[in-house]
SERO-63492 format. One record per atom (N, C-alpha, C): residue in three letters; x negated, y negated, z negated. Coordinates in steps of 0.1 Angstrom, whole numbers, padded with zeros to 4 digits, always signed. Example, Ala and Ser with C-alpha at 12.3 -4.5 7.8 and 13.67 -1.06 7.14 Angstrom:
ALA-0132+0057-0078
ALA-0123+0045-0078
ALA-0132+0033-0078
SER-0128+0022-0071
SER-0137+0011-0071
SER-0129+0000-0079
//
This chain:
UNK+0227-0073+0057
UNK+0220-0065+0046
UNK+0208-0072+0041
UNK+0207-0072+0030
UNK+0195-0085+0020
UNK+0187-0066+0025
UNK+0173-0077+0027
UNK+0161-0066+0023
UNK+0152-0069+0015
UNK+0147-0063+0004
UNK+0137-0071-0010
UNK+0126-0059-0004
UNK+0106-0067-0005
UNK+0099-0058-0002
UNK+0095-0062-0023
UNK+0096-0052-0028
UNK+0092-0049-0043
UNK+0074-0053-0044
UNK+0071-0058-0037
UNK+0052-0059-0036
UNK+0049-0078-0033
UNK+0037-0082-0037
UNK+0032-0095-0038
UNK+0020-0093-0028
UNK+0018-0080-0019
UNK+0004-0081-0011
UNK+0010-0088+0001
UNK+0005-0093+0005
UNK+0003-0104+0020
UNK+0004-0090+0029
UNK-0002-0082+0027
UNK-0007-0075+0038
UNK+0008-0066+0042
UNK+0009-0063+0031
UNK+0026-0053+0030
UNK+0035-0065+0036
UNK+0032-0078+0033
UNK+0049-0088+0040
UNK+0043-0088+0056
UNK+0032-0091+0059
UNK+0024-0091+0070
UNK+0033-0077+0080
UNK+0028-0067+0077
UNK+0035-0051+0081
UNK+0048-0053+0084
UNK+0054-0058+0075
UNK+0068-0057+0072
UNK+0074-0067+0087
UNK+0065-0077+0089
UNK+0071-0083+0102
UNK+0067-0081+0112
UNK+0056-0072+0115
UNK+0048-0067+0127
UNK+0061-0056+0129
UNK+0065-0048+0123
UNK+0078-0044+0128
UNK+0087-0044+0131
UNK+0095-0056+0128
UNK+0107-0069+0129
UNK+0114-0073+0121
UNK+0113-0067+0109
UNK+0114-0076+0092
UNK+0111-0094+0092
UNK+0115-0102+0099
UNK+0114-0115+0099
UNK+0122-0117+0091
UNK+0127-0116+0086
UNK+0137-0122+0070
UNK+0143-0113+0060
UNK+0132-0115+0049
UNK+0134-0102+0039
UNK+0129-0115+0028
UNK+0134-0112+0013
UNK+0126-0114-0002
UNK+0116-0106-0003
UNK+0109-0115-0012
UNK+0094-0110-0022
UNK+0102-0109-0035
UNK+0101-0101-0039
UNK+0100-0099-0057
UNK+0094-0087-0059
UNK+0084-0089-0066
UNK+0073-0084-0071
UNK+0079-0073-0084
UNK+0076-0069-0087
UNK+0082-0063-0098
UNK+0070-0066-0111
UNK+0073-0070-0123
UNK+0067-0076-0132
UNK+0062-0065-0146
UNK+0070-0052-0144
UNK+0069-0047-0156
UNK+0054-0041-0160
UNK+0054-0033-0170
UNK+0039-0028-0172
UNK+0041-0013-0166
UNK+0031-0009-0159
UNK+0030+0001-0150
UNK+0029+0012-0165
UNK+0035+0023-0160
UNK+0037+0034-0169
UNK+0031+0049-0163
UNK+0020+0048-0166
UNK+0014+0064-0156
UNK+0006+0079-0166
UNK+0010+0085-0160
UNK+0011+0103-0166
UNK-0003+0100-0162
UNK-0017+0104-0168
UNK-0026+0108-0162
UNK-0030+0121-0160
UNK-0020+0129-0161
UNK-0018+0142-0157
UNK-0019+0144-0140
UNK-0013+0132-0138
UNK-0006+0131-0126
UNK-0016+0134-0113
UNK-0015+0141-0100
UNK-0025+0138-0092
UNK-0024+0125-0083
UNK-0035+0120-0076
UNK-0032+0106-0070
UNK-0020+0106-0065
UNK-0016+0120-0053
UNK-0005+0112-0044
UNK+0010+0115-0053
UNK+0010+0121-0062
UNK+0019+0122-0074
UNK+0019+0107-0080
UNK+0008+0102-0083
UNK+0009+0087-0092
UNK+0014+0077-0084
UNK+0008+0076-0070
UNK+0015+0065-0060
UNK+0026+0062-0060
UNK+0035+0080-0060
UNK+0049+0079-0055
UNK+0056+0078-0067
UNK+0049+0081-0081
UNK+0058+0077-0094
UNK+0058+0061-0095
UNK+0045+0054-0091
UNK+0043+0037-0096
UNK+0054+0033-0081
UNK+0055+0038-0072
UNK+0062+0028-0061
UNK+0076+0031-0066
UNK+0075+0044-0073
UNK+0095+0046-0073
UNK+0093+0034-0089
UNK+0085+0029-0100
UNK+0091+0024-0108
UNK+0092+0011-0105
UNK+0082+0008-0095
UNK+0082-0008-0089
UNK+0099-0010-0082
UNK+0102-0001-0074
UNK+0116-0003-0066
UNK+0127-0003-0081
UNK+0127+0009-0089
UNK+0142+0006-0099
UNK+0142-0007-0105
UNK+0125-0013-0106
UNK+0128-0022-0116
UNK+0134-0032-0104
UNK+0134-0033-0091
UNK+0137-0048-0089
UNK+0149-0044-0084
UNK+0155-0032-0081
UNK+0169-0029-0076
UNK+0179-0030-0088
UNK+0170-0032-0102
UNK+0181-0034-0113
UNK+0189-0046-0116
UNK+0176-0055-0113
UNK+0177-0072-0107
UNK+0185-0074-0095
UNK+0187-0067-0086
UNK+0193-0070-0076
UNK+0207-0065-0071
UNK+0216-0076-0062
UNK+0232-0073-0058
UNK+0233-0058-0055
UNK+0245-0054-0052
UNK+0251-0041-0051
UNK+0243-0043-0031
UNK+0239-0032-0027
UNK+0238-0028-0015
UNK+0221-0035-0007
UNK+0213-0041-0015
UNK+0202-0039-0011
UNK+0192-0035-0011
UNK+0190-0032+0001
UNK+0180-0021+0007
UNK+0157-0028+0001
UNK+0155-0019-0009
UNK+0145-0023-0019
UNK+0135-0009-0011
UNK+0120-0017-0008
UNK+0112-0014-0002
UNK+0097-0019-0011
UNK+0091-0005-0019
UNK+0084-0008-0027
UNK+0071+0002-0025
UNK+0059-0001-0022
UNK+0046+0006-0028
UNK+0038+0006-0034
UNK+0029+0017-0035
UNK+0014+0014-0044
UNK+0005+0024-0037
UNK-0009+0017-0036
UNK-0020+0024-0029
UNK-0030+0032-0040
UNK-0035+0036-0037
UNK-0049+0038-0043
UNK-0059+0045-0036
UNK-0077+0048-0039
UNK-0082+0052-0032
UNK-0088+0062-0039
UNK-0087+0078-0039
UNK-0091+0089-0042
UNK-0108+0096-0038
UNK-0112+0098-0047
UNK-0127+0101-0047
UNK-0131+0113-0055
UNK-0128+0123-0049
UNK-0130+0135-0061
UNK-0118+0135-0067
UNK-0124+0135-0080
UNK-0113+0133-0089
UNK-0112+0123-0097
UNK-0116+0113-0091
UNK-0117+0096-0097
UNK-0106+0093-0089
UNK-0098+0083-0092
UNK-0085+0077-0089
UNK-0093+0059-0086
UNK-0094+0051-0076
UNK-0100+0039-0078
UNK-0086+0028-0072
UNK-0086+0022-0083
UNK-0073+0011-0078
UNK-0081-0004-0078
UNK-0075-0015-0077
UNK-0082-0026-0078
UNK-0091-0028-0090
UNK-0108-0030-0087
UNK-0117-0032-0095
UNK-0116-0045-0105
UNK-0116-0044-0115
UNK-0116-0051-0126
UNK-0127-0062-0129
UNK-0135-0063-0120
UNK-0148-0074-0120
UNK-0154-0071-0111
UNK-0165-0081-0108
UNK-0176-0081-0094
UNK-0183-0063-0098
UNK-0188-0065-0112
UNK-0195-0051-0112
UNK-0185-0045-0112
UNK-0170-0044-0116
UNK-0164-0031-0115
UNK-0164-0027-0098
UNK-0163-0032-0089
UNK-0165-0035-0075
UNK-0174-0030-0071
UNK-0190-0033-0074
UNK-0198-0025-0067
UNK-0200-0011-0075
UNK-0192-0011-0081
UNK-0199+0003-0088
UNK-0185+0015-0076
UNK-0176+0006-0073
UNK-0169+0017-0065
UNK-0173+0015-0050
UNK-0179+0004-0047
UNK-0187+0006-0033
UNK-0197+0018-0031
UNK-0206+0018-0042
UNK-0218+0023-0044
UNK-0211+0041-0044
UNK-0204+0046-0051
UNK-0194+0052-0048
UNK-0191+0057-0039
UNK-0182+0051-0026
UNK-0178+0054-0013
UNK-0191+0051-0008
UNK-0199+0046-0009
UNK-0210+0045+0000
UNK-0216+0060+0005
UNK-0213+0063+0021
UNK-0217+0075+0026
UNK-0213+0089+0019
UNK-0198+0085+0021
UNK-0191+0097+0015
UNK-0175+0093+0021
UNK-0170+0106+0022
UNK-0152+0104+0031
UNK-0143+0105+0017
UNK-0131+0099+0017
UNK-0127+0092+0003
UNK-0110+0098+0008
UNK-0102+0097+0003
UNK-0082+0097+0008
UNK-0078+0083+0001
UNK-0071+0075+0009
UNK-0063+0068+0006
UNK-0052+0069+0005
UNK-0042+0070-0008
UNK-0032+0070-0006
UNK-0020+0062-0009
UNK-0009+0064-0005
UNK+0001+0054-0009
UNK+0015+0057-0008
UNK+0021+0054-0023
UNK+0034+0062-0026
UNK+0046+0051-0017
UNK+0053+0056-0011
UNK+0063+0045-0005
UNK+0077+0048-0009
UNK+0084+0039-0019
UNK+0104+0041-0024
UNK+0109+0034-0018
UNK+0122+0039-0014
UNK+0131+0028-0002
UNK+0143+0031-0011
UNK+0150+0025-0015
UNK+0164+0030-0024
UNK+0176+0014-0021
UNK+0185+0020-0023
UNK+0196+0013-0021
UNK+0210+0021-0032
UNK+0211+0012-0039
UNK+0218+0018-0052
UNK+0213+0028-0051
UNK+0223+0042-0055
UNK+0215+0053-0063
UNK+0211+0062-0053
UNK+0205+0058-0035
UNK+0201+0066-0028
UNK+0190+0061-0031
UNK+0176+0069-0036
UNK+0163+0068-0032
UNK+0157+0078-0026
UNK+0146+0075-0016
UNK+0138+0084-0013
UNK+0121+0077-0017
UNK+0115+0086-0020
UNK+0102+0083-0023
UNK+0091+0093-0018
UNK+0080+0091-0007
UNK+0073+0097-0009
UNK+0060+0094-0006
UNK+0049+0098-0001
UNK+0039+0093+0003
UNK+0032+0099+0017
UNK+0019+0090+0018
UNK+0011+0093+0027
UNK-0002+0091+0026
UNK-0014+0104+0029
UNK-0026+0105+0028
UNK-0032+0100+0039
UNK-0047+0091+0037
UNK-0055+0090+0052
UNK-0070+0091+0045
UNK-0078+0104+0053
UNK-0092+0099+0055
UNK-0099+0091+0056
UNK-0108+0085+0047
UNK-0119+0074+0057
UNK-0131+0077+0050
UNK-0142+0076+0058
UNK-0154+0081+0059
UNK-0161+0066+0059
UNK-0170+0063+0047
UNK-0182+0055+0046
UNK-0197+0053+0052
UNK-0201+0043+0057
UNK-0211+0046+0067
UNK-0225+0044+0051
UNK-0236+0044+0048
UNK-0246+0045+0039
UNK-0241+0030+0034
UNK-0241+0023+0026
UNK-0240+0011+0020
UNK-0255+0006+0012
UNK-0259-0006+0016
UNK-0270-0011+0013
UNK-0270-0021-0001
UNK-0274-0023-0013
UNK-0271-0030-0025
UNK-0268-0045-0020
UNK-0276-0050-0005
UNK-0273-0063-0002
UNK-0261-0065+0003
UNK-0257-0053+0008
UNK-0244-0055+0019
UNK-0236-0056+0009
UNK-0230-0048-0004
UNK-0227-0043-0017
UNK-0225-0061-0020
UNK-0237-0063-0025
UNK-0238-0084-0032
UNK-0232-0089-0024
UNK-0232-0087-0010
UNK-0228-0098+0001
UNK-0210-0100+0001
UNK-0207-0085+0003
UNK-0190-0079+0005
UNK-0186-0087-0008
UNK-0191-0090-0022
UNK-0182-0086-0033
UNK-0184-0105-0040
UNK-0198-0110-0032
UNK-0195-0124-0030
UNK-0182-0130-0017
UNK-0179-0125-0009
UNK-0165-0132-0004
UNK-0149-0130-0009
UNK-0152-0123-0019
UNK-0143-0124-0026
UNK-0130-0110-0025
UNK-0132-0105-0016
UNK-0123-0094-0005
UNK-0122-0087-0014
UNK-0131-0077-0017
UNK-0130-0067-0025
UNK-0119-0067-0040
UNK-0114-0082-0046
UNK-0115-0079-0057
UNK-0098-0075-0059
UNK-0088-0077-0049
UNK-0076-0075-0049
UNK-0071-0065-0041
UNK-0080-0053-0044
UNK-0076-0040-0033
UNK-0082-0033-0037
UNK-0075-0013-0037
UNK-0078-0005-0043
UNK-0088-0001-0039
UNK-0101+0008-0047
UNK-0113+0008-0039
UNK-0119-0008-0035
UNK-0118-0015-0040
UNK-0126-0026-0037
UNK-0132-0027-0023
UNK-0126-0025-0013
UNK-0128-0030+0004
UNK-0111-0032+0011
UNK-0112-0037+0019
UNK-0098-0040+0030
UNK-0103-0039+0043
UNK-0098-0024+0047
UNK-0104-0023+0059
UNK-0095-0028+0070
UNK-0089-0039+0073
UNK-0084-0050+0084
UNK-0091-0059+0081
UNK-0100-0062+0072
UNK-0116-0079+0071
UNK-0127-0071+0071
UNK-0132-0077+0064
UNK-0147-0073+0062
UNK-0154-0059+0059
UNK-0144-0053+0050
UNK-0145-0040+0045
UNK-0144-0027+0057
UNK-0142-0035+0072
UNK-0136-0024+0081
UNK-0152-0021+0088
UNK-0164-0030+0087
UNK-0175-0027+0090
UNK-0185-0015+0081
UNK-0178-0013+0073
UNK-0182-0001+0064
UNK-0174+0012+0070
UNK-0163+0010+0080
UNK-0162+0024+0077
UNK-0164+0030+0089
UNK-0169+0041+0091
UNK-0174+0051+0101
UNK-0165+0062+0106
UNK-0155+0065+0102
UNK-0142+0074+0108
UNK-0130+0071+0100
UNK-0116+0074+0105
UNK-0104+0077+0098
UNK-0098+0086+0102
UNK-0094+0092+0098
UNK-0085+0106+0101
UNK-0072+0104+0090
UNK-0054+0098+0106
UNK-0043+0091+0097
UNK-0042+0083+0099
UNK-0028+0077+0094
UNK-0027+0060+0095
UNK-0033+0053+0090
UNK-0039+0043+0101
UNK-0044+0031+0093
UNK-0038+0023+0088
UNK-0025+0024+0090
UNK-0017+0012+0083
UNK-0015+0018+0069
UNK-0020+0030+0066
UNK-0015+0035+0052
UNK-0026+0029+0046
UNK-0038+0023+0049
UNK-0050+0024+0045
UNK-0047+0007+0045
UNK-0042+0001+0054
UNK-0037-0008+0048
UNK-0028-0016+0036
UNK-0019-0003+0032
UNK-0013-0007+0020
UNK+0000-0002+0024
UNK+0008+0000+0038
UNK+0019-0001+0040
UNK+0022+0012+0050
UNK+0027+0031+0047
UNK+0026+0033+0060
UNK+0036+0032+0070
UNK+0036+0022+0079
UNK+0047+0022+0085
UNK+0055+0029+0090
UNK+0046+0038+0098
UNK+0054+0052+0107
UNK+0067+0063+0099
UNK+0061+0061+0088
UNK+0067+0065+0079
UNK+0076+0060+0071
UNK+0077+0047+0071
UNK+0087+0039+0064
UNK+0096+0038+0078
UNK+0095+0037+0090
UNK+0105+0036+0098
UNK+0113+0053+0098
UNK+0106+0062+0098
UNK+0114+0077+0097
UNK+0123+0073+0085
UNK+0117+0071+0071
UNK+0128+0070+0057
UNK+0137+0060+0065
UNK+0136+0049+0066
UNK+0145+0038+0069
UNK+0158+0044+0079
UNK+0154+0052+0089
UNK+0163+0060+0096
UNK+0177+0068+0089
UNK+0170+0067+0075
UNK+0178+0079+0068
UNK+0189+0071+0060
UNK+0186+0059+0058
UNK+0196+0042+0052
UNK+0205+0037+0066
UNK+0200+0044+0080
UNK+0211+0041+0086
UNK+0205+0028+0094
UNK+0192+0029+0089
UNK+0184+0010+0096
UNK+0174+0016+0108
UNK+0178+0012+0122
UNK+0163+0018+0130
UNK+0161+0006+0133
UNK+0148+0005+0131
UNK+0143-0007+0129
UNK+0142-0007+0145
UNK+0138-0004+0153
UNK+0134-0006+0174
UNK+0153-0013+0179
UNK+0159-0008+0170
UNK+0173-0016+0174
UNK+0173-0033+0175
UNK+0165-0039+0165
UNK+0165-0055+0163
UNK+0158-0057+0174
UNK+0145-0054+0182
UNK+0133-0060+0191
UNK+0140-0060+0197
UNK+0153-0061+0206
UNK+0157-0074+0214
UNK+0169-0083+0210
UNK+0173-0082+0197
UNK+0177-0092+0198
UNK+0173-0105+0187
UNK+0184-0116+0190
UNK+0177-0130+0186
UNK+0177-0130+0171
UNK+0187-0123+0164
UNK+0184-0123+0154
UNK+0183-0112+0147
UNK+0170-0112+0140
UNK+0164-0099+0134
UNK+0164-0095+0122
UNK+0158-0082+0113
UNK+0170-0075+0104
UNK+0164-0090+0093
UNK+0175-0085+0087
UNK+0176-0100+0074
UNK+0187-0088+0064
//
């Protein structure tokens, strides 16, 4: 069975093999994102992950299994996806600074015309943020390819003061949850961890 993960984040291919995904495709899906701003965050996640997956299952052979997300970080009723400049960055630090935020992230698993799509919420709570700490975070560069502008597995994880949820959702990918859907394509992923060769 070919497995395509529909995403370009390191962190999502990273995930993907901490589980036993050692041989899967990257294709990214290229089109222009199409979003209702009607929509509420965990509504928008799971509409952008389900258009990421059709577009690259349309590209792809009969019977592969297409594994697509999108995150964002919810603040009220501000929606914060990857900041657009160094100041668009600290302005969403400054933001989460000493305040608890939802992360969310819509996850589509589809295989011809089975899809399932859905998502998952995680709390995280901000410790006070200092304007130097703010300059410091957004000169290493971390911030600028992640929603909400931090990565809480680097540097961004010393800002945070609680989570309530997966962390791996907060990483980009929830796995716990991608192993239950995957169950339902007929894939348990704990089957491969002994043997030599793993799912491909």
């Amino acid at each position: 069975m070919e497995v395509v993960l529909a995403s370009q984040s390191p962190r999502r291919r990273a995930l993907l093999e901490q589980i036993g995904f050692l041989k899967f495709a990257v294709r990214p899906a290229l089109g222009e994102e199409r979003v209702d701003s009607a929509l509420s965050p965990s509504q928008l996640v799971e509409a952008l992950s389900r258009q990421k997956a059709l577009e690259v299952r349309d590209a792809a052979s009969d019977g592969t299994l297409i594994i697509a997300a999108d995150t964002v970080v919810a603040l009220d009723a501000a929606v914060l996806g990857k900041p657009g400049s160094p100041l668009d960055a600290a302005r969403m630090l400054r933001l989460l600074s000493d305040r608890e935020h939802t992360v969310y992230t819509g996850l589509t698993v589809c295989r011809g015309c089975n899809i399932i799509t859905e998502h998952e919420g995680t709390k995280v709570r901000f410790r006070p943020l200092t304007e130097d700490e703010i300059a410091r975070y957004i000169a290493t560069g971390e911030p600028m390819d992640k929603a909400g502008a931090y990565g809480i597995q680097g540097y961004g994880g010393l800002f945070v003061s609680s989570i309530c949820g997966d962390y791996f959702n907060v990483v980009g990918l929830p796995i716990c949850r991608l192993g239950r859907i995957l169950t339902r394509f007929g894939v348990d992923v704990s089957d491969q961890w002994t043997k030599e060769d793993k799912l491909q």
